[in-house]
C-alpha positions as CSV (number, residue, x, y, z in Angstrom):
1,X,221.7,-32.9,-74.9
2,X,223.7,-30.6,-77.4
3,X,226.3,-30.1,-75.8
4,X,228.5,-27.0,-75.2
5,X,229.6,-27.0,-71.5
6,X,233.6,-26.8,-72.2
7,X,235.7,-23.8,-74.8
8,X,235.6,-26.1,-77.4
9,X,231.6,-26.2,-78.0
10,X,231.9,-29.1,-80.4
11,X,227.8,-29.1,-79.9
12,X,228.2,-32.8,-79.7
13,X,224.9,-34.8,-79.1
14,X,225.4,-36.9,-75.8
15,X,222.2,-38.6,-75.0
16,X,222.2,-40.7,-71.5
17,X,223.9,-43.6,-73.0
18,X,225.9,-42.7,-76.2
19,X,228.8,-41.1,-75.4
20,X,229.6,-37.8,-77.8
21,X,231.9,-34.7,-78.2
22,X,235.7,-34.3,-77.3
23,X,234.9,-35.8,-73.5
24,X,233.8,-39.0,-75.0
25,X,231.1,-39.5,-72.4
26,X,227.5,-39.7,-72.7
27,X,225.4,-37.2,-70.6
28,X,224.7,-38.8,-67.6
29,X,228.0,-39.5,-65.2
30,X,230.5,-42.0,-65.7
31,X,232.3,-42.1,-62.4
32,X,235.8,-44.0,-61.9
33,X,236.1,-43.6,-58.0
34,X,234.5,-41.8,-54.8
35,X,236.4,-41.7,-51.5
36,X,238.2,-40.0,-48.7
37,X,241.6,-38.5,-50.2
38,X,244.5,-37.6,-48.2
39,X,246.7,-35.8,-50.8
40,X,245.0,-32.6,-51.9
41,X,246.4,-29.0,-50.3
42,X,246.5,-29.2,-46.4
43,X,243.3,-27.0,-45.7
44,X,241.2,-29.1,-48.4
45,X,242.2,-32.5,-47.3
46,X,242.4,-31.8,-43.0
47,X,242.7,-34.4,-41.3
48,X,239.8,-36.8,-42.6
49,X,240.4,-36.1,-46.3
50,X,238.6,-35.0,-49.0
51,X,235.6,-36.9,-50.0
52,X,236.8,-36.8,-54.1
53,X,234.4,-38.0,-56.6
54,X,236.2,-38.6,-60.0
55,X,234.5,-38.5,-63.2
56,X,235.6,-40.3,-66.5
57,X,236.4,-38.1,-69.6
58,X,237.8,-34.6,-70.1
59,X,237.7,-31.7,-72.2
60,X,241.2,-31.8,-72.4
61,X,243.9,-34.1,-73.9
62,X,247.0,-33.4,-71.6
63,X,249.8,-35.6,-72.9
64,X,251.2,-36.0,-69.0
65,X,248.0,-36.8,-67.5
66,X,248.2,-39.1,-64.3
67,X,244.9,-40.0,-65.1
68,X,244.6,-41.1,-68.4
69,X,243.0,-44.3,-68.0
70,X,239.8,-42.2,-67.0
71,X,240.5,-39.2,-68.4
72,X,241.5,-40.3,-72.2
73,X,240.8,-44.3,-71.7
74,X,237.2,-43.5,-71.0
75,X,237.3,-46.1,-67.8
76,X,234.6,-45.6,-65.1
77,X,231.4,-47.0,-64.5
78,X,227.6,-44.7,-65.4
79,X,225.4,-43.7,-63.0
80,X,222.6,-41.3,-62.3
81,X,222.4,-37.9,-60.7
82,X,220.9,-39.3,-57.9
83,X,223.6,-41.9,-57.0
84,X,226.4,-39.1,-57.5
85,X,224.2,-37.9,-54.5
86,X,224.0,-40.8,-52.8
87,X,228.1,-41.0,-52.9
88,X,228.2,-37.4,-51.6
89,X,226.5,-38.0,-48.9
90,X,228.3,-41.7,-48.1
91,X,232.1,-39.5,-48.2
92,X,230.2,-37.5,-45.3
93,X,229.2,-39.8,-43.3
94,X,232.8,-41.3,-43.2
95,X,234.0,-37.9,-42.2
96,X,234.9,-36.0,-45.6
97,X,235.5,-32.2,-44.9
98,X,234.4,-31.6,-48.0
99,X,232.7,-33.2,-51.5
100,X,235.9,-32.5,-54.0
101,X,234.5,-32.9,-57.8
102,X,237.2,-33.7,-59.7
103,X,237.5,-33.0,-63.8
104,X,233.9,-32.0,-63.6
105,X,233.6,-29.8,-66.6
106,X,231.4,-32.1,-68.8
107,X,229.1,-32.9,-66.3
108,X,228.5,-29.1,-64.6
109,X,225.0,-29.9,-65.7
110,X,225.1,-33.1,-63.1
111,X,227.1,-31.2,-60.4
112,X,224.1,-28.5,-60.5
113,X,221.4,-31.2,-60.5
114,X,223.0,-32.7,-57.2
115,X,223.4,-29.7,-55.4
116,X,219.8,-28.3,-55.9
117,X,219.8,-28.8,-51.9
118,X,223.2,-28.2,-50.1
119,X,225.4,-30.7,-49.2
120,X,226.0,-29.1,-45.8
121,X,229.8,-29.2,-46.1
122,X,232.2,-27.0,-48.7
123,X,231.8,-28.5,-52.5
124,X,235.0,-28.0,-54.6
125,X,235.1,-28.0,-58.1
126,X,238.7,-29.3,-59.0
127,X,239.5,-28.6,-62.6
128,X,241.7,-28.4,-65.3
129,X,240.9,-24.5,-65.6
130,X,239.6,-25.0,-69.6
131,X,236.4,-23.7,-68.5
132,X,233.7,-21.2,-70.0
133,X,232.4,-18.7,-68.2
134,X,229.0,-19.2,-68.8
135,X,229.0,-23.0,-67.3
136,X,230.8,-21.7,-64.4
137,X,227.9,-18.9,-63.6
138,X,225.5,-21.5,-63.5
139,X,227.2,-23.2,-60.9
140,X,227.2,-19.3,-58.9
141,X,226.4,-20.5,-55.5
142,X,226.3,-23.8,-55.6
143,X,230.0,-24.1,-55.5
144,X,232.4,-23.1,-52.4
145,X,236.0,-23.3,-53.6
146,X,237.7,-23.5,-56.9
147,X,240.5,-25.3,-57.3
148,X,241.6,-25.1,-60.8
149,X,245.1,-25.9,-62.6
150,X,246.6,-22.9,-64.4
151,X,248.9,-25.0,-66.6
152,X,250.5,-23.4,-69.2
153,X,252.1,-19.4,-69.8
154,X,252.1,-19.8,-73.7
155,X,249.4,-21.0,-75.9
156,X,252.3,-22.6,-78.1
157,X,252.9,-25.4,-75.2
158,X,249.6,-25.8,-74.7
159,X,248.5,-27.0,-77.8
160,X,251.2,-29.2,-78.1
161,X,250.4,-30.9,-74.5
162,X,246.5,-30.8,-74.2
163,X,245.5,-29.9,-77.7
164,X,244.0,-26.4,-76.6
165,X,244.8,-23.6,-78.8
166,X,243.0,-21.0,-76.1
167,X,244.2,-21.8,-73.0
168,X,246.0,-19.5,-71.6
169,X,243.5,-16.7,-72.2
170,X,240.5,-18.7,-71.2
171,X,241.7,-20.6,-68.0
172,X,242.7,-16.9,-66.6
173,X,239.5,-15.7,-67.3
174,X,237.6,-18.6,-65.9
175,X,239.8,-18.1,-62.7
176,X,238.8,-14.7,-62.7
177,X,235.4,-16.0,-62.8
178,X,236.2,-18.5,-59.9
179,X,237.4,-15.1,-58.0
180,X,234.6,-13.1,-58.6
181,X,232.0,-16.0,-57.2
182,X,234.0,-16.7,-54.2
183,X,235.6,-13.7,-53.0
184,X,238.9,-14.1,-51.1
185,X,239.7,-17.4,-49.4
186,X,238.3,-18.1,-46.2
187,X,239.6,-20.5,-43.3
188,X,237.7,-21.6,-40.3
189,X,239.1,-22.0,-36.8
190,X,240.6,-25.4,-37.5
191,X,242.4,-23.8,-41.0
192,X,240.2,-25.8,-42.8
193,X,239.5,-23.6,-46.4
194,X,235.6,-23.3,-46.0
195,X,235.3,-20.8,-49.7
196,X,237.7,-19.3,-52.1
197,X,240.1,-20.3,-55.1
198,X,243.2,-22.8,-55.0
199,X,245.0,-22.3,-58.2
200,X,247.5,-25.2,-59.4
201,X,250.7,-25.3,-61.2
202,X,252.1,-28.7,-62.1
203,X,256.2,-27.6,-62.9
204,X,257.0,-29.5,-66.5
205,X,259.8,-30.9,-66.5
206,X,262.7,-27.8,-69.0
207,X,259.8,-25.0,-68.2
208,X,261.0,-23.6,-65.5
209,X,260.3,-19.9,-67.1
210,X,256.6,-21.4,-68.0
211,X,256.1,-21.6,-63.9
212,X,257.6,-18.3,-63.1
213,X,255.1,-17.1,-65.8
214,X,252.1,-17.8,-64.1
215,X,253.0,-17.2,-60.9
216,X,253.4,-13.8,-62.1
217,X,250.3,-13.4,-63.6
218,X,249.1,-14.9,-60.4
219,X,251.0,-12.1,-58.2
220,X,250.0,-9.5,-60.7
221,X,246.3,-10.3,-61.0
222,X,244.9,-10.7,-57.6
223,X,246.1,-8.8,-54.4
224,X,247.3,-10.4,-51.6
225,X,245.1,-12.5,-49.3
226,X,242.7,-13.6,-52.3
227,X,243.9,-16.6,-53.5
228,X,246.1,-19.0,-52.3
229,X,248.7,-20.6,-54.9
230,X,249.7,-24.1,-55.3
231,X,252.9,-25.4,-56.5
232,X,253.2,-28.7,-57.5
233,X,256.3,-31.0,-58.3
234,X,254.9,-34.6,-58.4
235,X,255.1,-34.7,-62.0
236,X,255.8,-38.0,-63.7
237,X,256.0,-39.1,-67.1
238,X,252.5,-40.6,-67.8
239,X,250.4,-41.0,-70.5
240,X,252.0,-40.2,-73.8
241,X,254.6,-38.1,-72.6
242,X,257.4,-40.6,-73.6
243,X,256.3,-39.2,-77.0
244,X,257.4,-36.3,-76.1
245,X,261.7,-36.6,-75.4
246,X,261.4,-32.7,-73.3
247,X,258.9,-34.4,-71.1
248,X,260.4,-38.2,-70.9
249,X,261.9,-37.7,-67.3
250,X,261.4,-36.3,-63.9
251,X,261.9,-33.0,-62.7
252,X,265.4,-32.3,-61.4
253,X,265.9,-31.3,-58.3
254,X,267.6,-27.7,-59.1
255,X,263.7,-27.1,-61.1
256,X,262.0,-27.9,-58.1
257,X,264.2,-25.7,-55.9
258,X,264.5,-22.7,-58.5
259,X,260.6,-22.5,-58.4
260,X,259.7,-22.6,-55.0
261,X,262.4,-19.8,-54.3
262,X,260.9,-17.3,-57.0
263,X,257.2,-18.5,-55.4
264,X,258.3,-17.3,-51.9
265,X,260.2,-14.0,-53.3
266,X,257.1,-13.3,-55.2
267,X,255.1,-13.2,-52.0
268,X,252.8,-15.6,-53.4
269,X,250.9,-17.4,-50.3
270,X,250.0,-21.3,-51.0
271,X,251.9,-24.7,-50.9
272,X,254.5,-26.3,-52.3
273,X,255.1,-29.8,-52.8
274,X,258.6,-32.3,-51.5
275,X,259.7,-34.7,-54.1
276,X,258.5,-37.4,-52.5
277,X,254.9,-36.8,-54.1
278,X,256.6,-37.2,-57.6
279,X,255.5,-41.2,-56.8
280,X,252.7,-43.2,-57.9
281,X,252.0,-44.6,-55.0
282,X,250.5,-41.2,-54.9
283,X,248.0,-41.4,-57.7
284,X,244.7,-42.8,-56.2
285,X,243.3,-46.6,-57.6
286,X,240.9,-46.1,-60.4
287,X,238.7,-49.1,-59.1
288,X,235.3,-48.2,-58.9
289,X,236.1,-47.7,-55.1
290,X,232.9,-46.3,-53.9
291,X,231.0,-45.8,-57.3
């Protein structure tokens, strides 16, 4: 395939075993884990969990990512379209709530080959909002609930952090996009989120005025009762971020608490995070678990 799923349409040639383009990954799935997850928001996870099926590569290179050694390291195992079924269908069977596909950009032409026939529970597309808005209309339908990150307010950081000149202005149109496919969010009787968009902010450690950025965009885009906002505070210093002295450390405490107060003055319904999730006990095995 010539590939241009993500913003950066590198046209790459990915054929089904030589990997090409800025995901490094060939076009048929490389998967690095498929099971029940208990840490996603409360109405995505339940009490079953979230059947989450990772995939290896991205179209992003975020300096802090938990998940590098898939993500950047290119660790995972390939498979076909019709075992990424298979897996979704397993995750039911043990009780998932949902089928959670997470950093799926790269392989939105997979996700729409497995879900030709529904999956009879929610599917969530959990990204890193660096989307186009031509993949995401080809998954119109298909998907139930967005859940991307919106992670930077300036362009500036976000070249620096996950080498993406564009961000800002293409992950808030994509959410729009997200939006405009699912409508406002939608909670059966158990408050279980059965369609809609989840959008994510991971607080960086000094960018306190980053976070109260988007969460005004968020407040000032989309009227109340549309989407649900999603603070997070587990961040760690991962991947190459000890490269990078203004994110070498945790989040203090006075960060953490100065965000979540302007959150809930803003009116802004979602979640917020305790600093216990700033662990990694909380960052799920990468060990071919269920692949």
């Amino acid at each position: 395939m010539i590939c241009n799923l993500c913003p950066r349409r590198c046209g790459a040639v990915r054929t089904e075993t030589e990997a090409g383009g800025y995901c490094r990954m060939p076009s048929l799935p490389v998967l690095a884990r498929g099971a029940l997850h208990h840490w996603e928001e409360p109405p995505i996870s339940g009490t079953r969990g979230s059947g989450t099926i990772f995939f290896s590569g991205c179209p992003l290179r975020c300096v802090f990512c938990q998940n590098s050694e898939i993500s950047q390291e290119g660790f995972g195992k390939p498979v076909t379209p019709e075992r990424v079924r298979e897996i979704c269908q397993e995750l039911i069977a043990q009780g998932a709530h949902n089928i959670n596909f997470v950093t799926p950009t790269h392989y939105a032409h997979v996700i729409a080959q497995v879900l030709r026939t529904p999956l009879g529970v929610p599917v969530v597309y959990n990204t890193g909002g660096y989307e186009r808005i031509e993949t995401l209309r080809a998954l119109e339908g298909k998907v139930d609930i967005y859940l991307p990150d919106l992670k930077y307010a300036a362009n500036a950081d976000a070249l620096r952090y996950s080498g993406a000149a564009d961000y800002v202005q293409t992950a808030q149109a994509a959410i729009r996009e997200m939006v405009r496919q699912t409508g406002p969010y939608q909670l059966d009787a158990d408050g279980l989120l059965t369609r809609g968009v989840v959008i994510r902010h991971l607080i960086l450690p000094g960018k306190l005025p980053a976070a109260r950025a988007v969460m005004d965009w968020v407040a000032e885009t989309f009227p109340p009762g549309t989407v649900l906002f999603s603070l997070m505070s587990q961040y760690l210093p991962c991947g190459r971020a000890a490269k990078f002295p203004e994110l070498n450390r945790r989040l203090r405490s006075g960060e953490r608490r100065s965000a979540q107060a302007y959150m809930e003055n803003l009116g802004l319904e979602g979640f917020t995070q305790e600093p216990e999730s700033a662990r990694n006990e909380y960052i799920p095995p990468f060990d071919l678990t269920g692949v």
